[in-house]
N, C-alpha and C positions, 0 to 999 in steps of 0.2 A: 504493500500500500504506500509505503512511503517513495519508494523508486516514482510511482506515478505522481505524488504530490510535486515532487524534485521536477518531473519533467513539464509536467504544465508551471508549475514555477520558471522554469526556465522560459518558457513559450509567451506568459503573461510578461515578462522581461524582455521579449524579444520584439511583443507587439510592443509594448511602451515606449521601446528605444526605435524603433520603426517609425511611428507615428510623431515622436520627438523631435526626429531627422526631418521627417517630411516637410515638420512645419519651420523647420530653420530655426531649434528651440536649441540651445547648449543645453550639457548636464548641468552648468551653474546658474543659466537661468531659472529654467523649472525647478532647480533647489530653492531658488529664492522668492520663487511665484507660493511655490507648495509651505514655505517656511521649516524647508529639511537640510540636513546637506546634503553637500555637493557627493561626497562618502557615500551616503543610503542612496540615492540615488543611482552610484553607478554600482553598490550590490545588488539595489532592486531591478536592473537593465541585466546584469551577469547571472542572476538565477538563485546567488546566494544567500539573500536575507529577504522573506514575502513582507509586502508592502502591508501595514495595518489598515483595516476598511477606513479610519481617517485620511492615512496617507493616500491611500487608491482613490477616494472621494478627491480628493486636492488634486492628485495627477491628473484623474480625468477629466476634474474643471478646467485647468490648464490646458489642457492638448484639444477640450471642444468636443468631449465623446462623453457619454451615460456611460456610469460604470458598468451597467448589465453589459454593452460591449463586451466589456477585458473579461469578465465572467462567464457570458455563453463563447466568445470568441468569433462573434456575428457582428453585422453591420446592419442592423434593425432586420423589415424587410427584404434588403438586398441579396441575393444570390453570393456576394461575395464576405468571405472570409476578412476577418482584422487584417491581418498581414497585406492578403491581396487590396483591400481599402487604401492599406497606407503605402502601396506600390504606385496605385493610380491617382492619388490623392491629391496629388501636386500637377499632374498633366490636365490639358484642356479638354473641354465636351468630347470635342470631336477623337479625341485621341484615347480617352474614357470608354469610350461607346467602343472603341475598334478592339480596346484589351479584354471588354467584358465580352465580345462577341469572339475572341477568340479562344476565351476559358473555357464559354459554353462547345466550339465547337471540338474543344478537346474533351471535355466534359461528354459529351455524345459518343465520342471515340471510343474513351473506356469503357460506357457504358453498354457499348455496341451499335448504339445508334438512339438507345433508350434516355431519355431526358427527367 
């Protein structure tokens, strides 16, 4: 049980610092948005120390996401994945629309053809 805590710990670290990057955010700013350091912040991105539901609440007011986000590892509605959000996150409509339309047609692929 614990290996799995460890690896989504690690993943919930991986979207944070993903989505961090995206928006042009330093580890020391969002240390200083969230009121943490600079330190928790880059154990909380590494996988090493889980962010407390205060801290996670601060993160995700900073970065512009609901925590249920970092927690189901969804993007509301959308088909896509945190990770895949904060891939596309920073590209324009048009360029948006072309990476989600090519997830799904890889997504078809695996599936066989099934959606």
């Amino acid at each position: 049980m614990q290996i799995n805590y460890y690896m989504d710990l690690k993943n919930t670290g991986k979207i944070i610092k993903n989505l961090r990057k995206t928006k042009h955010i330093s580890q020391a700013k969002l240390a200083e948005i969230c009121s943490i350091s600079e330190g928790h912040i880059k154990n909380i991105e590494s996988g090493s120390k889980p962010p407390g539901l205060d801290v996670l609440v601060r993160i995700c007011n900073a970065l512009g996401i609901p925590v249920e986000y970092i927690i189901t590892n969804t993007f509301g509605d959308s088909p896509l994945t945190l990770p895949q959000f904060a891939i596309i996150d920073g590209l324009d409509e048009t360029q948006q629309i072309s990476c989600i339309e090519m997830l799904e047609t890889f997504k078809k692929k695996k599936l066989g053809g099934k959606l």
